[in-house]
Each structure stands twice: as structure tokens, then as C-alpha cells.
N, C-alpha and C positions, 0 to 999 in steps of 0.2 A: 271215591271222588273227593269227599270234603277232606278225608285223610290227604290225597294228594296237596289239596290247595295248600291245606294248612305246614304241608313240609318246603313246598317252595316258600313261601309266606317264610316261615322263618329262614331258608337260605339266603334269599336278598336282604332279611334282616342282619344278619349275622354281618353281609357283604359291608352293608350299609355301614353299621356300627365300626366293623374293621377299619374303615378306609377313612370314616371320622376319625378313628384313635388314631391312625399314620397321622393326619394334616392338622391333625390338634398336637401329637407329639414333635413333629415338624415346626409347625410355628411357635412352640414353647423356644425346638432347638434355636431357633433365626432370633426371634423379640427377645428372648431372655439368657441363656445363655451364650449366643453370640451375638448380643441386642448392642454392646458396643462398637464391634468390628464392623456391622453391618451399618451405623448409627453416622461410624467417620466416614466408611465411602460413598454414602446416602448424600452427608454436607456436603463429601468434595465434590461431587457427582454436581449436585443442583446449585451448588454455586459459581463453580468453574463456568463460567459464559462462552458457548459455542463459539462466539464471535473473538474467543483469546484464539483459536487458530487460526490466523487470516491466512487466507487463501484471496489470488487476485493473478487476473490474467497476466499474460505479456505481451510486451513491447518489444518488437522487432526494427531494426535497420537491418537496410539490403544491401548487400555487397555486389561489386561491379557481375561478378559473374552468376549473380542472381542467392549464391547461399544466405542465409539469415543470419547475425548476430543479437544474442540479448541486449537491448537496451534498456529495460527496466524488466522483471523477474522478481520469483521468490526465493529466499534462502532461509534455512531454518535453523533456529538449534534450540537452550534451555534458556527456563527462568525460575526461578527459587519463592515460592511462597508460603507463605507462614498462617499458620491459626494461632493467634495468638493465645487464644484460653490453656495450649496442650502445652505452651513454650513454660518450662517449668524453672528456667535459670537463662534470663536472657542474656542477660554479660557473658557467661560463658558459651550460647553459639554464637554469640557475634565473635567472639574470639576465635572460633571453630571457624567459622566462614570466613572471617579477613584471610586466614590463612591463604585460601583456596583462590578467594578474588575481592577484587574493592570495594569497600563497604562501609559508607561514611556511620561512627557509630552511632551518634544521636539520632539519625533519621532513623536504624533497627530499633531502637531502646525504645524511639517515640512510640515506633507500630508494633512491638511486641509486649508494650505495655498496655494496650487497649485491648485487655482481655475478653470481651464483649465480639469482637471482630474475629472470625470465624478464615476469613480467605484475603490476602494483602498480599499483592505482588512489592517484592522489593528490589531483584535483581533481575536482569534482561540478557537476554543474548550473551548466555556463556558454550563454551563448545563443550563438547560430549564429554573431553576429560574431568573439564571442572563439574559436569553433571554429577558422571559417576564418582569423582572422588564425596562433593556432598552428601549423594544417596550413603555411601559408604559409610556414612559419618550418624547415620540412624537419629538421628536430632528430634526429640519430638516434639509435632508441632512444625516442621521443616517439611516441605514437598518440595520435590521438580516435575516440571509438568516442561513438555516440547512445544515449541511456539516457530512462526512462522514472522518472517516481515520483509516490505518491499527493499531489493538491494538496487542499485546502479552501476554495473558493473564497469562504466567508462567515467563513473564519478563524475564531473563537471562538463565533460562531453554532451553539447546539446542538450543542456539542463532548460534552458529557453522552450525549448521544443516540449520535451518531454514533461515540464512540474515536478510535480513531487505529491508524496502523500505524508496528508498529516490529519490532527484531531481538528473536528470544527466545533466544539465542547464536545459531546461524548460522542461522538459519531467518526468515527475513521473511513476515508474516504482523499479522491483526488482532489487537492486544491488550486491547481497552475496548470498550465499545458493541456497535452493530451491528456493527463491524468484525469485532470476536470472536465473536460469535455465530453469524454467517451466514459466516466465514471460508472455507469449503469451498464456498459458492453463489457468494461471490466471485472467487473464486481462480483462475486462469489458467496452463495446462501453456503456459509459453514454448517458441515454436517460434522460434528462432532461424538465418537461416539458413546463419550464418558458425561454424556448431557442423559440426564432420568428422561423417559420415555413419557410418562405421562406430564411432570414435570414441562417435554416439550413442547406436549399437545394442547394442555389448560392454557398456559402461557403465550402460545403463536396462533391460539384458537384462529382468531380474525385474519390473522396473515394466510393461515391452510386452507381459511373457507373462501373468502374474499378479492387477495391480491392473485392477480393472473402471473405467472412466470416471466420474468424477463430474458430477451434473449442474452447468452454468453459467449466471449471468442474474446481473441487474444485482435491485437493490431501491427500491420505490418507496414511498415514506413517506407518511404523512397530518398531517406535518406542513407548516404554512403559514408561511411564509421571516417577511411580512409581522408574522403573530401572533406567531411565535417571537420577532423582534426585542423586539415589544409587552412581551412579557413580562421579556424580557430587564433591560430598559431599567428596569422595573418594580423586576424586584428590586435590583438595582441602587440605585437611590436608596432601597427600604426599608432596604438592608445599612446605608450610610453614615446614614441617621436614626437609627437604632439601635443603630449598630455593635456589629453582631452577627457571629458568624466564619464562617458558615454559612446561606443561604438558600438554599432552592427554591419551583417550582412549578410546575404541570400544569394547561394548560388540553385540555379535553376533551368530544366530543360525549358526554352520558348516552344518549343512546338509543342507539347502537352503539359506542359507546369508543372513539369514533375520536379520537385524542392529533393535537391541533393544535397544541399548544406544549410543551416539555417543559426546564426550564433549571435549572441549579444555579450558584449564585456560592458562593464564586468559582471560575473555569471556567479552560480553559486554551486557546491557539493551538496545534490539532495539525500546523497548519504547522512550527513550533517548539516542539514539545514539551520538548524539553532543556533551556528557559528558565525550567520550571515550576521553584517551592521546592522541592517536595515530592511524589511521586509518588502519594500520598493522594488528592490534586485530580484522577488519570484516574477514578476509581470513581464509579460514579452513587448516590448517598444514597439517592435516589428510589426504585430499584429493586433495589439490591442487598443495601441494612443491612437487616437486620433489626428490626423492633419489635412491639411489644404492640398488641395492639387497645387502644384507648382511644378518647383525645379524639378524635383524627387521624383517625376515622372520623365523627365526630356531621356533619360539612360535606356527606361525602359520602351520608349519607343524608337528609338533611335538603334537598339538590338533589335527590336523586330523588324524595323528598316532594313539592318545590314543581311538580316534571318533570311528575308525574303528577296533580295539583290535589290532592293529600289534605292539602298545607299553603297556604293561601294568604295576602295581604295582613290578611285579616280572622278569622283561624286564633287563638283565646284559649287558654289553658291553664293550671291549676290544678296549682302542685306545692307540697305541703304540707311535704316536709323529710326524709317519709318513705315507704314502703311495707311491706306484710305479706305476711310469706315462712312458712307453716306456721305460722301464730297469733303470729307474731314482728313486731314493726317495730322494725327496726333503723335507727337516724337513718342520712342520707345526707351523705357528704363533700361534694358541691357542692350546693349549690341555685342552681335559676333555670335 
């Protein structure tokens, strides 16, 4: 019997000792002999911010026969960044990369000079060619990593409506329109999956334990691509007969206000927003100035008048100049 113990006794030793020497010669192979390889995609890994692939709903307009077109979407392609410590002769990959695409060279030289600086995005939205030929080009110190960002694919179509997205210091997110308002139904928690695991978990500790889920979905509009242009085009040639600094206008169903068109000139490419003069032209006039009741309302009641038959083609009407308010007739500012 003690004979037995004592031979199990050292089979599990033997097991024990074996299976330490595997994870002890294992981890030598990972920390020390591949302690570098593993060392670079460890940095790219936990520096690359989840948040570099933006993911974000869509914007839909409706077309008359009900099918969807994108109005704001994602489009994806490359962007080029640098460690600068690995970059071992900066003037010649910036030579290597002008080749390929634009690349102002003091702004490379500044950021490849800051040897200290481990991850610097420098180039954005190139297409797959220009990816692969830099990958090609083994630069070390040189990555391409795939990226995502909002497009607009009718450009300045309904820009009023829609906003735009941009940075509010470090936070990327809707600024104008729908973009803004519905920010959180659009918005997207990037799951990225070259983000370290544990890295994710220390880091969003309070967000995993804490924050409840937001709901996500896309928005679908009841504007029509077709009428929005109509309109567009419209104001448009009133601005220039007039030249006026300022037009809009809203075409819409009265019986359920459903907005089929909705434009303000002058308008801007939230493709290229940076190109605008003046950052006055993001705000919608329409819906966001404030004004008086007046005129600006007699159209809209006067369509539900005609909506309803209580005004028609053959509709007379008798205005003398004035009316009586408690035995008073005080003359009126317009007639007719």
C-alpha cells in the first residue's frame, strides 16, 4: 500500500515538473526570444484606440415608391501610421511615401522626429491601392491600419437636415442636424479586435460595470432625394435673381407633416466641411432661429384653409382697413 502511494506520489510529480518545464520553456520562447515581435504588436495592439474604427448608423431618405437611399453612411478605407522610435531614416520614407500620395514633408519630419512617440497618425483615407503599395514598401516604423468615416453621398443635398460629424475636442460625434440630435441612437461602442483584452477591461472597468447600454438603429427620413433636389435647385436660382444672402424652404404633407424637402442656401459639403467661410452656414434657420408669429405663418394657414375646402378658387372677401376691438376700430397696418 505505502509502496503504491509512493509511486503515484511521484507520477504526478514527474507530471507536475514536466508541464512546469513546457510553460517555463514557452515563456522563455514568447519574453525572450520572440520578446521583440511580441513587444511591437503588444504597443500596436494597446495603443491603436478602438474608437480609430468608427462605426455609426444610417441616414436614410425615402423615395416616392417607398425604397431607401443613403443619406449619411460609412465608407471605409486606409491610414498610414508611424512609430516614430522604429523610423530609422525619416527623409527617405517620406520620399518612399510622397511617391505613393500627398504628404506635406515638414509635418512627416516633425512627427518622425519625436522618437519618444510610439503611434502618430499621419495620412487618412487612402484607397486599398495606395495601402498595399506602402505595405509593400516594409518601411520600418510604417503601419497601415483600415479606418472607417461618415460619407454623404448627395454631398450638399439636404446638408440643413442632415449636419454633419465632427470633433468637439477629442470626442467625435454629431454636431448639426439629425446628426446632433439623434447622436446617441446613432452612435456605435467600437469593438475592435486588435484592442488588448485585458488592456480593455482595466481601462472601461466603470463603463462595463456602471453604464447601461444605449439603444442603437439607424434613422429613416421622409424626405424624398428627388423633391429635396427640386427644391434645392429652386432656391437656388431665387437667391441669384434676387441676390439675397439668405433663402429657404420646406415642402411638406399638411395632413401629417410629413417634410419631403427641407433646404437652406447657402448650404455646405459635410463631406468637406472645413471649406465652409463661416461656421454660421452648419445651423438650420428653419428650425433653429427663433422668430415672431407674423407673416411667416398667414401661407401656412391659408394651405390648410385651401387643405380643408374652407378657402377655394372662388373664396371673395371684404376687408375694409379696419376692425372693432371693445367699441374701438383701430386702422390696420396692411390691407388686402
Amino acid at each position: 500500500m505505502k509502496y503504491s502511494f509512493l509511486v503515484r506520489s511521484r507520477i504526478v510529480l514527474f507530471f507536475v515538473i514536466f508541464f512546469a518545464v513546457v510553460f517555463s520553456g514557452r515563456l522563455f520562447w514568447v519574453q525572450v526570444v520572440q520578446g521583440d515581435y511580441y513587444s511591437n504588436e503588444a504597443d500596436r495592439n494597446y495603443i491603436t484606440p478602438s474608437s480609430n474604427i468608427y462605426e455609426r448608423g444610417t441616414i436614410y431618405f425615402t423615395q416616392r415608391d417607398g425604397g431607401l437611399v443613403s443619406a449619411a453612411t460609412q465608407t471605409s478605407g486606409f491610414k498610414i501610421a508611424i512609430n516614430a522610435g522604429k523610423i530609422v531614416n525619416p527623409e527617405d520614407a517620406y520620399l518612399k511615401l510622397s511617391k505613393i500620395t500627398v504628404l506635406d514633408r515638414d509635418y512627416f519630419i516633425s512627427k518622425a522626429e519625436q522618437k519618444n512617440d510610439t503611434y502618430e497618425e499621419i495620412i487618412h483615407r487612402l484607397s486599398k491601392e495606395q495601402a498595399d503599395a506602402v505595405s509593400g514598401l516594409k518601411i520600418p516604423g510604417v503601419s497601415v491600419y483600415k479606418e472607417k468615416w461618415r460619407f454623404y453621398p448627395g454631398g450638399s443635398l439636404a446638408s440643413h437636415a442632415l449636419g454633419l460629424v465632427g470633433y468637439k475636442g477629442d470626442e467625435l460625434g454629431g454636431r448639426y442636424g439629425l446628426e446632433r440630435q439623434y447622436d446617441a441612437l446613432l452612435a456605435r461602442n467600437a469593438d475592435n479586435p486588435y484592442v488588448n483584452f485585458f488592456a480593455e477591461v482595466f481601462s472601461n472597468i466603470r463603463k462595463t460595470l456602471f453604464e447601461s447600454e444605449t439603444a442603437e438603429g439607424d434613422i429613416v427620413t421622409t424626405i424624398e432625394p428627388q423633391v429635396q433636389s427640386f427644391l434645392e435647385k429652386k432656391l437656388t436660382e431665387v437667391k441669384g435673381k434676387y441676390q439675397i444672402d439668405s433663402i429657404g424652404g420646406i415642402i411638406m404633407n399638411p395632413r401629417d407633416g410629413s417634410i419631403y424637402a427641407l433646404g437652406v442656401k447657402p448650404d455646405f459639403d459635410p463631406n468637406n466641411f472645413s471649406q465652409a467661410k463661416t461656421a454660421s452656414v452648419f445651423s438650420n434657420p428653419l428650425v433653429e432661429n427663433v422668430l415672431e408669429f407674423g407673416s411667416v405663418v398667414k401661407p401656412l394657414v391659408m394651405a390648410a384653409a385651401i387643405d380643408t375646402g374652407a378657402v377655394t378658387a372662388d373664396t371673395t372677401g371684404t376687408t375694409i382697413g379696419q376692425s372693432k376691438f371693445a367699441g374701438l376700430s383701430p386702422g390696420l397696418r396692411h390691407q388686402g
